[in-house]
PQR file of N, CA, C, O and H, with PARSE charges and radii, in Angstrom:
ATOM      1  N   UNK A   1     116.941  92.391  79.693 -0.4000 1.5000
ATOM      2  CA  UNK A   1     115.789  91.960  80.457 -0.0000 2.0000
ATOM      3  C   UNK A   1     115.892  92.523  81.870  0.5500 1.7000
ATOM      4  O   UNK A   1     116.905  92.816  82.505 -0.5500 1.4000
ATOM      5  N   UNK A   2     114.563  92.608  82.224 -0.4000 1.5000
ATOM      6  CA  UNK A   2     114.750  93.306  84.189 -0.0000 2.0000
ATOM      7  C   UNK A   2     115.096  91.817  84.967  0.5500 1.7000
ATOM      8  O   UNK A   2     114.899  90.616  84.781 -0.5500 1.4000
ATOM      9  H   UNK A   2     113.740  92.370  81.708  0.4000 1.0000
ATOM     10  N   UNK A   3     115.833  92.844  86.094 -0.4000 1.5000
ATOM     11  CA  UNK A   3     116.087  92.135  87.244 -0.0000 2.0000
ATOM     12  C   UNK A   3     114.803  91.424  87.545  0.5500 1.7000
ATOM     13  O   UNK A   3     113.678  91.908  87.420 -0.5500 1.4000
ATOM     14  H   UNK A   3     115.993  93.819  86.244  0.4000 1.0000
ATOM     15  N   UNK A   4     115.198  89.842  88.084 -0.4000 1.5000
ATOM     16  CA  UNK A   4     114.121  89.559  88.860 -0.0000 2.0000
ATOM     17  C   UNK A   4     113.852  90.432  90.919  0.5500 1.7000
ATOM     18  O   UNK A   4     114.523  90.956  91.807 -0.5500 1.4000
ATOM     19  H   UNK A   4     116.112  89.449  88.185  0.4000 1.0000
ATOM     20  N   UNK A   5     112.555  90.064  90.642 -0.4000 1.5000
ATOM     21  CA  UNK A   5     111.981  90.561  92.342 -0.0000 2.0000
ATOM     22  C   UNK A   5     113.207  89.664  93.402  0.5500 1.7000
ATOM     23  O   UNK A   5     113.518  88.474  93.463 -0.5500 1.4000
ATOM     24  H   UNK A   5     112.009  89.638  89.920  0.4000 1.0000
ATOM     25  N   UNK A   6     113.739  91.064  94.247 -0.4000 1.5000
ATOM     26  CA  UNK A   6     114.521  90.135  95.084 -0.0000 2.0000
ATOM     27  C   UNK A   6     113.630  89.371  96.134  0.5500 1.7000
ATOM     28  O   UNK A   6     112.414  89.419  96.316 -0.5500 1.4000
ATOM     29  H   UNK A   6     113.486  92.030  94.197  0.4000 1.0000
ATOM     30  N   UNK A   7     114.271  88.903  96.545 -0.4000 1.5000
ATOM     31  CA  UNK A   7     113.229  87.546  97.231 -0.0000 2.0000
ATOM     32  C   UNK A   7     112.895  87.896  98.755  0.5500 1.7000
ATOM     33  O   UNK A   7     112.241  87.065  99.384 -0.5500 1.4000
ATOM     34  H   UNK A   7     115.259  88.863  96.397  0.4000 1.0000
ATOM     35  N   UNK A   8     113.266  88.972  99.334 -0.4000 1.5000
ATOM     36  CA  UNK A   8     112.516  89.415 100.754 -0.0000 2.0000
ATOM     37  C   UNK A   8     111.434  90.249 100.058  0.5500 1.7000
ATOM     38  O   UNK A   8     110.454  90.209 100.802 -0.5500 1.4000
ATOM     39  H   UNK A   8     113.797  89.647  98.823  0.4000 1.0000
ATOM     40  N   UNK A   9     111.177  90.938  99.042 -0.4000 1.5000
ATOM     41  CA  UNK A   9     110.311  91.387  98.612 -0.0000 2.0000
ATOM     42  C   UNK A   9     109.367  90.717  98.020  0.5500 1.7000
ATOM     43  O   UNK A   9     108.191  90.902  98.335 -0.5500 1.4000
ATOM     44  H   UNK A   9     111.973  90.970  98.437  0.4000 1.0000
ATOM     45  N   UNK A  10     109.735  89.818  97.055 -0.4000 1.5000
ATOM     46  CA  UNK A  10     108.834  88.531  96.462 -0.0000 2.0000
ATOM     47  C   UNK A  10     108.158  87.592  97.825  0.5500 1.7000
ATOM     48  O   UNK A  10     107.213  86.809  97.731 -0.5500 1.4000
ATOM     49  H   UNK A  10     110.690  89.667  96.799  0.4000 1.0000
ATOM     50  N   UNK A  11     108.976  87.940  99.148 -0.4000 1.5000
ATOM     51  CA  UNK A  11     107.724  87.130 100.272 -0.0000 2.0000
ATOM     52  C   UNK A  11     106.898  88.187 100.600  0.5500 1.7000
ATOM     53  O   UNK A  11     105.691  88.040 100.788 -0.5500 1.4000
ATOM     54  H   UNK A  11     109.743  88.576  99.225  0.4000 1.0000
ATOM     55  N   UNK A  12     107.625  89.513 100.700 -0.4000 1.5000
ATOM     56  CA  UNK A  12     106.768  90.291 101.446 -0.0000 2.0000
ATOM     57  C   UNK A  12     105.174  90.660 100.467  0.5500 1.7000
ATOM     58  O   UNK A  12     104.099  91.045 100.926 -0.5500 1.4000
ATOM     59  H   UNK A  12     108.606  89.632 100.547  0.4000 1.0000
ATOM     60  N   UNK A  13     105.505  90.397  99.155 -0.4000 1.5000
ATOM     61  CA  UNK A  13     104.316  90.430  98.212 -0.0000 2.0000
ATOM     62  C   UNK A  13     103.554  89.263  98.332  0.5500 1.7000
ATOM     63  O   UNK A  13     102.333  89.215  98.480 -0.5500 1.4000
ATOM     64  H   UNK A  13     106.378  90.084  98.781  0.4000 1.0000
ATOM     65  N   UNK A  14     104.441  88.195  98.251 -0.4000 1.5000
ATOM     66  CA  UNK A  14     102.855  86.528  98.744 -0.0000 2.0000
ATOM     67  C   UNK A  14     102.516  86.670  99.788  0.5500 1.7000
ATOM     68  O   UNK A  14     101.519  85.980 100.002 -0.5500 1.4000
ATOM     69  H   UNK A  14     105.433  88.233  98.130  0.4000 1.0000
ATOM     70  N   UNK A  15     103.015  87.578 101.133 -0.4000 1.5000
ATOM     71  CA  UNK A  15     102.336  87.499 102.182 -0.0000 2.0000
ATOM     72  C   UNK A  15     101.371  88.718 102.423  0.5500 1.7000
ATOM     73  O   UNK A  15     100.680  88.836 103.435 -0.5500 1.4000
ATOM     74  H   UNK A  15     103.825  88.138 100.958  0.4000 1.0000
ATOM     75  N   UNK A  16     101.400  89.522 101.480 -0.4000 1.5000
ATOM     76  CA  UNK A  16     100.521  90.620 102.038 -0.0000 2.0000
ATOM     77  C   UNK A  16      99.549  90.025 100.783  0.5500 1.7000
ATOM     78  O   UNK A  16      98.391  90.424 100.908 -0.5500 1.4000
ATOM     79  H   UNK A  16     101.961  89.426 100.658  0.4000 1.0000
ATOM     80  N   UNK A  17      99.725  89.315  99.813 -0.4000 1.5000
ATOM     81  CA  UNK A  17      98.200  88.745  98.827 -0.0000 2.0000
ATOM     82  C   UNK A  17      97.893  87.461  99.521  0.5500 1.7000
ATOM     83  O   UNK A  17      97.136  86.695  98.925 -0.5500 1.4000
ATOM     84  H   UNK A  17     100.666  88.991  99.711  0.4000 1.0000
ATOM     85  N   UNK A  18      98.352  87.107 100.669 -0.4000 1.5000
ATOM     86  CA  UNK A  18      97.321  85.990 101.301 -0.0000 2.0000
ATOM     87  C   UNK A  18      98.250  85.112  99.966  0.5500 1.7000
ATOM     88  O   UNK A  18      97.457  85.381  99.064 -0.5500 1.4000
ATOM     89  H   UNK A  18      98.968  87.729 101.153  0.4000 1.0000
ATOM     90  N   UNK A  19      99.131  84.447  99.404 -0.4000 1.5000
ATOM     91  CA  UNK A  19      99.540  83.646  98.576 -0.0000 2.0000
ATOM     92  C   UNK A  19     100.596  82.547  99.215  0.5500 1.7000
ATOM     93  O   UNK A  19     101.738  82.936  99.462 -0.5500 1.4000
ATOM     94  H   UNK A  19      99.775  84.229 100.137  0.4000 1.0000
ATOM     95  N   UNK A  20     100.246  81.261  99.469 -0.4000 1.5000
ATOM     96  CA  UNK A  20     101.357  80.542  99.838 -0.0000 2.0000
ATOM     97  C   UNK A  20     101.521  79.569  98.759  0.5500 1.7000
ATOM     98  O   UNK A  20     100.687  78.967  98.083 -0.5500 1.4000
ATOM     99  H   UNK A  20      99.318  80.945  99.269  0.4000 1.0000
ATOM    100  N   UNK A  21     102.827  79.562  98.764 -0.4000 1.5000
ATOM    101  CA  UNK A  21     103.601  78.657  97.861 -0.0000 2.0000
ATOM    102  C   UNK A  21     104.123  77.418  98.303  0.5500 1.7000
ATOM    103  O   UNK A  21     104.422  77.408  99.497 -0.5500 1.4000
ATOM    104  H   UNK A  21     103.504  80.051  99.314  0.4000 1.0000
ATOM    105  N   UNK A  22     104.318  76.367  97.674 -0.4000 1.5000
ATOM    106  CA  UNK A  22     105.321  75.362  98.341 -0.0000 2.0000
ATOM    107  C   UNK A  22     106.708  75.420  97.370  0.5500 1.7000
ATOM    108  O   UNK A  22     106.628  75.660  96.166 -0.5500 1.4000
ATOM    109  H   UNK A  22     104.075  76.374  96.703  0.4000 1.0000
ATOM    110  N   UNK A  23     107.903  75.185  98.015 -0.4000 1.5000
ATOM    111  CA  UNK A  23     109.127  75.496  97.768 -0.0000 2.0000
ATOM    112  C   UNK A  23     109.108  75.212  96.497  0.5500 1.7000
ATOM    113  O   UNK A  23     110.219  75.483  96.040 -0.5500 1.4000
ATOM    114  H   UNK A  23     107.968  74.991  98.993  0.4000 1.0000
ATOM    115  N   UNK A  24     108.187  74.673  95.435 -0.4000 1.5000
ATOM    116  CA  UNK A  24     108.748  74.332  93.690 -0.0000 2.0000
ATOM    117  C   UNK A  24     107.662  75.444  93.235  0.5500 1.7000
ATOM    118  O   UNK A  24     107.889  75.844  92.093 -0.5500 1.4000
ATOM    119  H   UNK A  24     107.285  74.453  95.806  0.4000 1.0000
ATOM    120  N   UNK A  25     106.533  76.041  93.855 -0.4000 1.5000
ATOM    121  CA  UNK A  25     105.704  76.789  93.308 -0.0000 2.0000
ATOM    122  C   UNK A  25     107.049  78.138  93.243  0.5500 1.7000
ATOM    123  O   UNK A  25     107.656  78.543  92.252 -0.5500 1.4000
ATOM    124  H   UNK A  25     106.348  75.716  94.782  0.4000 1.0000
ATOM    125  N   UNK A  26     107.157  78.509  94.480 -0.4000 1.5000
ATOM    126  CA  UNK A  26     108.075  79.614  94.867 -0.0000 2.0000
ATOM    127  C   UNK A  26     109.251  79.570  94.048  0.5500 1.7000
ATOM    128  O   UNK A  26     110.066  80.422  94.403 -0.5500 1.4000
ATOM    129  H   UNK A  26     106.664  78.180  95.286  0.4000 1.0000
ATOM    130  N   UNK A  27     109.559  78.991  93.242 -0.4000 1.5000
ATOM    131  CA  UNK A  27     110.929  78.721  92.744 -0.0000 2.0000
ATOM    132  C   UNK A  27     110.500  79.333  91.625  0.5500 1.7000
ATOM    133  O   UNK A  27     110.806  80.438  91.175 -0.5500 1.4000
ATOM    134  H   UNK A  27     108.896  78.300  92.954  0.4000 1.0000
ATOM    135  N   UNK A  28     109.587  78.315  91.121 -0.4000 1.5000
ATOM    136  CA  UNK A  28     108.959  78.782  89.654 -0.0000 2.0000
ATOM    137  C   UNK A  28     108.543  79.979  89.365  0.5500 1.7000
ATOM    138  O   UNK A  28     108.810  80.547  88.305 -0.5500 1.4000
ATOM    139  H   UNK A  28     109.339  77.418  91.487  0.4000 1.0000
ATOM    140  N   UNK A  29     107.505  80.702  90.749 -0.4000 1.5000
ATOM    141  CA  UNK A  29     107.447  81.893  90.216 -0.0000 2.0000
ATOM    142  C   UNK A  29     108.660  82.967  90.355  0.5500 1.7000
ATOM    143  O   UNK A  29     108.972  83.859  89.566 -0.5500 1.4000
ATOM    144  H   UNK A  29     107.288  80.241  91.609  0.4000 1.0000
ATOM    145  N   UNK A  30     109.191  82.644  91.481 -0.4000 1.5000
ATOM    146  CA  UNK A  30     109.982  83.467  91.670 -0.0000 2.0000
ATOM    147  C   UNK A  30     110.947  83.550  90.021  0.5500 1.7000
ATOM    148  O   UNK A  30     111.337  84.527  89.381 -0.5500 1.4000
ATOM    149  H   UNK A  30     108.937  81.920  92.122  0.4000 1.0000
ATOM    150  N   UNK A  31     111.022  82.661  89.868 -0.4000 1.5000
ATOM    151  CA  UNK A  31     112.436  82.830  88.641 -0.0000 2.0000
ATOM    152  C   UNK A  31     111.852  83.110  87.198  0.5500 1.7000
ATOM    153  O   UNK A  31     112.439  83.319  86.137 -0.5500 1.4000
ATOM    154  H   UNK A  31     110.705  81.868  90.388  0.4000 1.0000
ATOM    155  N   UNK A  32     110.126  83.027  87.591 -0.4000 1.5000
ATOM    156  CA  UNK A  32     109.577  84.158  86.400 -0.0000 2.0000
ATOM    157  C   UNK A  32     109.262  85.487  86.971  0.5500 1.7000
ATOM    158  O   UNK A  32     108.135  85.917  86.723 -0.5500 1.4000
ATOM    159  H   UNK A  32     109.649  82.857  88.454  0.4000 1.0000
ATOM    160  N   UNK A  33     109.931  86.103  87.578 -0.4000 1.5000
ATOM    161  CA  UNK A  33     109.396  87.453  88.117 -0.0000 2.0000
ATOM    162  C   UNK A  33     110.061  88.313  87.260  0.5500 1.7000
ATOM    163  O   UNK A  33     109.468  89.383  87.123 -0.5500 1.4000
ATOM    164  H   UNK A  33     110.846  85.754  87.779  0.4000 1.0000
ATOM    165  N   UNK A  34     111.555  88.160  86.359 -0.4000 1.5000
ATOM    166  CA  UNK A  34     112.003  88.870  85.738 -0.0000 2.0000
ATOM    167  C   UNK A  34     111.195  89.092  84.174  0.5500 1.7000
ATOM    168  O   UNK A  34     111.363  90.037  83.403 -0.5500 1.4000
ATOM    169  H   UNK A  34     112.037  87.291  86.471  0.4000 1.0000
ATOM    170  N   UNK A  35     110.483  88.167  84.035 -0.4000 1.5000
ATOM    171  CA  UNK A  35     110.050  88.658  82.888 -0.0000 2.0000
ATOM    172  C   UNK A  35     108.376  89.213  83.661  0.5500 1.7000
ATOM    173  O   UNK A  35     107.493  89.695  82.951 -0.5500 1.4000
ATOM    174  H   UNK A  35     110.347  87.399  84.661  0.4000 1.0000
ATOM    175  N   UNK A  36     108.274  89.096  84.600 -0.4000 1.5000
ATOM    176  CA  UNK A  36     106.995  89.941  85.118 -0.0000 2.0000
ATOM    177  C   UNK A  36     107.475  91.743  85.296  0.5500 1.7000
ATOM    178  O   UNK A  36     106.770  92.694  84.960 -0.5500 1.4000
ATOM    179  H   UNK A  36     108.991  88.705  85.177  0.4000 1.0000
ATOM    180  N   UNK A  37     108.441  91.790  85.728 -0.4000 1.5000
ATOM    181  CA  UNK A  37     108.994  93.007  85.780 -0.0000 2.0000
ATOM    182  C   UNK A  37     109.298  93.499  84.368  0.5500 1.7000
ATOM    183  O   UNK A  37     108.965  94.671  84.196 -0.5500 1.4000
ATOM    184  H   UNK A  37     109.014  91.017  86.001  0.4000 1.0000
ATOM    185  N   UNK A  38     109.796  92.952  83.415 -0.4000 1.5000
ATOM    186  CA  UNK A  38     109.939  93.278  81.812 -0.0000 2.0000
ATOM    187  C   UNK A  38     108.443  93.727  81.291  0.5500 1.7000
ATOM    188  O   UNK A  38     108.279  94.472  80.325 -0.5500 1.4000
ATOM    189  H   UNK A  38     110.067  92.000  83.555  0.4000 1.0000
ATOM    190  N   UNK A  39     107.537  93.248  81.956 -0.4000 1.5000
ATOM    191  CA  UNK A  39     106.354  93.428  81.251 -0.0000 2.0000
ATOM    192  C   UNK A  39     106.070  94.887  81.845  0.5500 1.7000
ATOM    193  O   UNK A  39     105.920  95.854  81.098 -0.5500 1.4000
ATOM    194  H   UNK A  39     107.670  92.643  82.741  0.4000 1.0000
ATOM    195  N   UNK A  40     106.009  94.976  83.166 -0.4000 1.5000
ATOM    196  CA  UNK A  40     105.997  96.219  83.873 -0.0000 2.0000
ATOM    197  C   UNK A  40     107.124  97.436  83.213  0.5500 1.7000
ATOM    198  O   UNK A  40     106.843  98.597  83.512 -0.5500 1.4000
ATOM    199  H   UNK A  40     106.130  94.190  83.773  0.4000 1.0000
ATOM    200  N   UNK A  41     107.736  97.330  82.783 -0.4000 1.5000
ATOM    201  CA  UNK A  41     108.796  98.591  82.535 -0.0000 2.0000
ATOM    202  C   UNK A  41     108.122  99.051  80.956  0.5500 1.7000
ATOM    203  O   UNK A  41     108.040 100.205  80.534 -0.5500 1.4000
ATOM    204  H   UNK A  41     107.965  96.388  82.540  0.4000 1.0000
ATOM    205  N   UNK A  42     107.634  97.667  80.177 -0.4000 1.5000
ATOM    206  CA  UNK A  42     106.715  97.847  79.024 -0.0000 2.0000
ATOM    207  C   UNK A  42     105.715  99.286  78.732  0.5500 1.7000
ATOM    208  O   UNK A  42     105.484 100.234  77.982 -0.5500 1.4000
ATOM    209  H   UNK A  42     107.700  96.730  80.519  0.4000 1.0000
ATOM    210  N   UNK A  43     105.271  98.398  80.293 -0.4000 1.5000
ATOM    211  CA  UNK A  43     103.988  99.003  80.191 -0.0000 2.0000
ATOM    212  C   UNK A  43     104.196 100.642  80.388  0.5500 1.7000
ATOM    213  O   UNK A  43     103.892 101.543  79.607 -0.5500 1.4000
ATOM    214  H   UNK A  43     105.459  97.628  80.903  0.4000 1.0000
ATOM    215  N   UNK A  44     104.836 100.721  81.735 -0.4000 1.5000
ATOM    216  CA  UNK A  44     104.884 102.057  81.821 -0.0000 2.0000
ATOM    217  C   UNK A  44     106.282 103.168  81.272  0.5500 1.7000
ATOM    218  O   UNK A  44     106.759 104.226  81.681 -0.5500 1.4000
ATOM    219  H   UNK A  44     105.083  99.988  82.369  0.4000 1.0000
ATOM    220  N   UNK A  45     106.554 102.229  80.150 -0.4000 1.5000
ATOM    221  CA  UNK A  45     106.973 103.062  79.297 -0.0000 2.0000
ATOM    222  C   UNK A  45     106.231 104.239  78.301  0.5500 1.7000
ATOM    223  O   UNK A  45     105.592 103.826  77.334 -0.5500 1.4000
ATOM    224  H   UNK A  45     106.166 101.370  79.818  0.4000 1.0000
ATOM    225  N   UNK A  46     106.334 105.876  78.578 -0.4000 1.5000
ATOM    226  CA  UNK A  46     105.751 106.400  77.577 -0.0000 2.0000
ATOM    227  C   UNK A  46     106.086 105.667  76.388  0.5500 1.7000
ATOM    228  O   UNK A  46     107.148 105.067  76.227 -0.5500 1.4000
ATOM    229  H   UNK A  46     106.853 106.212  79.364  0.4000 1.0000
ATOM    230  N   UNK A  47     104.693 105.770  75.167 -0.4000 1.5000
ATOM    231  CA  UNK A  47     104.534 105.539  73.689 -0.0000 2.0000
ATOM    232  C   UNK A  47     104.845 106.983  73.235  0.5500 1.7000
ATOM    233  O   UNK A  47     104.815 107.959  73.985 -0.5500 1.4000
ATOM    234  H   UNK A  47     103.830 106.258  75.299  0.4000 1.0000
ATOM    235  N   UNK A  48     105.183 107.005  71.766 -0.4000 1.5000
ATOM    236  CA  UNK A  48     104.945 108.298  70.926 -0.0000 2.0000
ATOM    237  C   UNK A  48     103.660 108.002  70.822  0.5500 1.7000
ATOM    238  O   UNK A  48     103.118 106.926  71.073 -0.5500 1.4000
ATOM    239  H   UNK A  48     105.208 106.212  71.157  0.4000 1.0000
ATOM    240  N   UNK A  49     102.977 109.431  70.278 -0.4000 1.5000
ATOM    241  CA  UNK A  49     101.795 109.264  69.430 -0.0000 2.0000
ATOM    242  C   UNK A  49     101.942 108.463  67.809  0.5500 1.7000
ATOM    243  O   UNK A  49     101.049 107.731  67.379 -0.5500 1.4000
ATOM    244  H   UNK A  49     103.417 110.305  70.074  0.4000 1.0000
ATOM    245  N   UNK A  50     102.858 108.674  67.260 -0.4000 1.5000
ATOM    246  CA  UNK A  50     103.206 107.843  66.112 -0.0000 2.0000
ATOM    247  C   UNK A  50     102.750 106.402  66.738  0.5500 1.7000
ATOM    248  O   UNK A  50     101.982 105.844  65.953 -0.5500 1.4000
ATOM    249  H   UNK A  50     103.582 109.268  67.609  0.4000 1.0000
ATOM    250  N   UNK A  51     102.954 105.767  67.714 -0.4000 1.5000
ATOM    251  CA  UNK A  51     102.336 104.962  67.422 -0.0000 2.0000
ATOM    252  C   UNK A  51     100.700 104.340  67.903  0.5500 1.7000
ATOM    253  O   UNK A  51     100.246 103.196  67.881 -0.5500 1.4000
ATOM    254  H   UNK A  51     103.578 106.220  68.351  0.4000 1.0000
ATOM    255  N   UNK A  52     100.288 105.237  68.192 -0.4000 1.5000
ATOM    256  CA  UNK A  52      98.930 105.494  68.532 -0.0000 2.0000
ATOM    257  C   UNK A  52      97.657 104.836  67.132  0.5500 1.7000
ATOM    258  O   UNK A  52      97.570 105.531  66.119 -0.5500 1.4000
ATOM    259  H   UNK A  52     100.657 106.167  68.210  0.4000 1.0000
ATOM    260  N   UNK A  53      97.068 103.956  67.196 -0.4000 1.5000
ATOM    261  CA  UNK A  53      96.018 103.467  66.261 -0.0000 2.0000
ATOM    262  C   UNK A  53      95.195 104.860  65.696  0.5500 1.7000
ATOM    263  O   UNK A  53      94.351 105.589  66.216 -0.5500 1.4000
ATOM    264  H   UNK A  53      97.138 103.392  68.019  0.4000 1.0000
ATOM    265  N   UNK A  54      95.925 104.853  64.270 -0.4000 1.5000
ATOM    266  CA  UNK A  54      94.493 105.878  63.455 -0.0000 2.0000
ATOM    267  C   UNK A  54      93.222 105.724  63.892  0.5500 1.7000
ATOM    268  O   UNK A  54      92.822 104.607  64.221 -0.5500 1.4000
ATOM    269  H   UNK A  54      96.611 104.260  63.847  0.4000 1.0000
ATOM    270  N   UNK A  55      92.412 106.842  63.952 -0.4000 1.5000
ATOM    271  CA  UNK A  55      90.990 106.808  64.371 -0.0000 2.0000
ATOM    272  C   UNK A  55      90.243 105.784  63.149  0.5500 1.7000
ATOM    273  O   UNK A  55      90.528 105.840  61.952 -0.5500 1.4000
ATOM    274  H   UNK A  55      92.737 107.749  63.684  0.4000 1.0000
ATOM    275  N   UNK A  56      89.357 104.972  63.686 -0.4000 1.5000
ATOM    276  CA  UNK A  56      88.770 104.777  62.294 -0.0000 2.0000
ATOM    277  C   UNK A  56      87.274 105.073  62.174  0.5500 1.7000
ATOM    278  O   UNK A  56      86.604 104.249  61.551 -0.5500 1.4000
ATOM    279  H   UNK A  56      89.125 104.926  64.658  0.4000 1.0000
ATOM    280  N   UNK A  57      86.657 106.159  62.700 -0.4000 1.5000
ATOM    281  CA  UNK A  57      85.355 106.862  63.275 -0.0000 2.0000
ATOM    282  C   UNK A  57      85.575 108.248  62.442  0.5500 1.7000
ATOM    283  O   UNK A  57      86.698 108.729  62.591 -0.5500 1.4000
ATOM    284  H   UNK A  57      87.201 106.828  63.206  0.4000 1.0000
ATOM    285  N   UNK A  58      84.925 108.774  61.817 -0.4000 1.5000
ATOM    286  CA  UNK A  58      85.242 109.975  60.726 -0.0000 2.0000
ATOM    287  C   UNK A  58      83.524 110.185  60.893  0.5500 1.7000
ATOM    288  O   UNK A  58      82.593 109.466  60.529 -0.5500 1.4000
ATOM    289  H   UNK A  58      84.013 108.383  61.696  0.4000 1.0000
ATOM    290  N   UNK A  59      83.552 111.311  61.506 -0.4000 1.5000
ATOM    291  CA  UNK A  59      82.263 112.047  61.548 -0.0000 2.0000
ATOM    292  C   UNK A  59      81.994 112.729  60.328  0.5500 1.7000
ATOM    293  O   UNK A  59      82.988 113.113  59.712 -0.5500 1.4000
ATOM    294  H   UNK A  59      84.309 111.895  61.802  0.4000 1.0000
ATOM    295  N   UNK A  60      81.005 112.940  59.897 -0.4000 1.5000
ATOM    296  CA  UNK A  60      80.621 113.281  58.533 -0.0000 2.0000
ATOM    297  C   UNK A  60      80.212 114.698  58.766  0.5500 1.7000
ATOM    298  O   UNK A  60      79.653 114.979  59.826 -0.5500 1.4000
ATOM    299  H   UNK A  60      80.197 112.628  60.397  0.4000 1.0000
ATOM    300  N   UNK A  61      80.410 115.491  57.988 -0.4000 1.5000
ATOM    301  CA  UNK A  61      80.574 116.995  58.069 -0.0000 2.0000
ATOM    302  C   UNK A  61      79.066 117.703  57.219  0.5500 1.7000
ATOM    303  O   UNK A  61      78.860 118.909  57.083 -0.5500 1.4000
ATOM    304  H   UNK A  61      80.864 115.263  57.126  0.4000 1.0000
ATOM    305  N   UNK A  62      78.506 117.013  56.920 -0.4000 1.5000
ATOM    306  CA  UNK A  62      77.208 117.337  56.401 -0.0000 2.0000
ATOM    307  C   UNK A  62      76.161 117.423  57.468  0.5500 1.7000
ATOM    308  O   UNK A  62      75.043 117.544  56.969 -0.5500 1.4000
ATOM    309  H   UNK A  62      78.674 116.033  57.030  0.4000 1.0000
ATOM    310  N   UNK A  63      76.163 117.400  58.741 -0.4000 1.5000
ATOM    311  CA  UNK A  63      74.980 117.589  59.950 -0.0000 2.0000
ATOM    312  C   UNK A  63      74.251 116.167  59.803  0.5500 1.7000
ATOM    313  O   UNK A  63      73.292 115.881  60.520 -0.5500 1.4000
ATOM    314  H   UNK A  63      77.071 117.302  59.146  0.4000 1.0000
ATOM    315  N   UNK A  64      74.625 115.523  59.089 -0.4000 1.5000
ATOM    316  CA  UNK A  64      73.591 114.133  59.107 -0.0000 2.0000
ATOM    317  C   UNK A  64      74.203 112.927  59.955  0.5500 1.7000
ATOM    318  O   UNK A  64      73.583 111.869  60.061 -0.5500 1.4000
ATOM    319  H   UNK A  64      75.404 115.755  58.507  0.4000 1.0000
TER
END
């Protein structure tokens, strides 16, 4: 699993989104930030094309 957000960075992010916390909000999120970051490494992980969804749109080869 990823590191969680270290925590001068996790303020410097609620304070530049206008976000205040009170010390049990801040806890909570803070100590879900590691699976917020897991989701992020997800994401911008290249896919193969293998796993890319078959087309399911098949144009018909007759002009119609």
């Amino acid at each position: 699993m990823a590191d969680p957000i270290p925590e001068p960075v996790f303020d410097a992010l609620m304070a530049r989104a206008g976000i205040t916390l009170d010390p049990e909000g801040r806890a909570s999120v803070l100590g879900a930030s590691s699976l917020f970051m897991a989701l992020i490494e997800r994401l911008h992980t290249p896919g193969s094309v293998a796993v890319e969804p078959a087309p399911v749109f098949a144009p018909r080869r007759d002009g119609k």
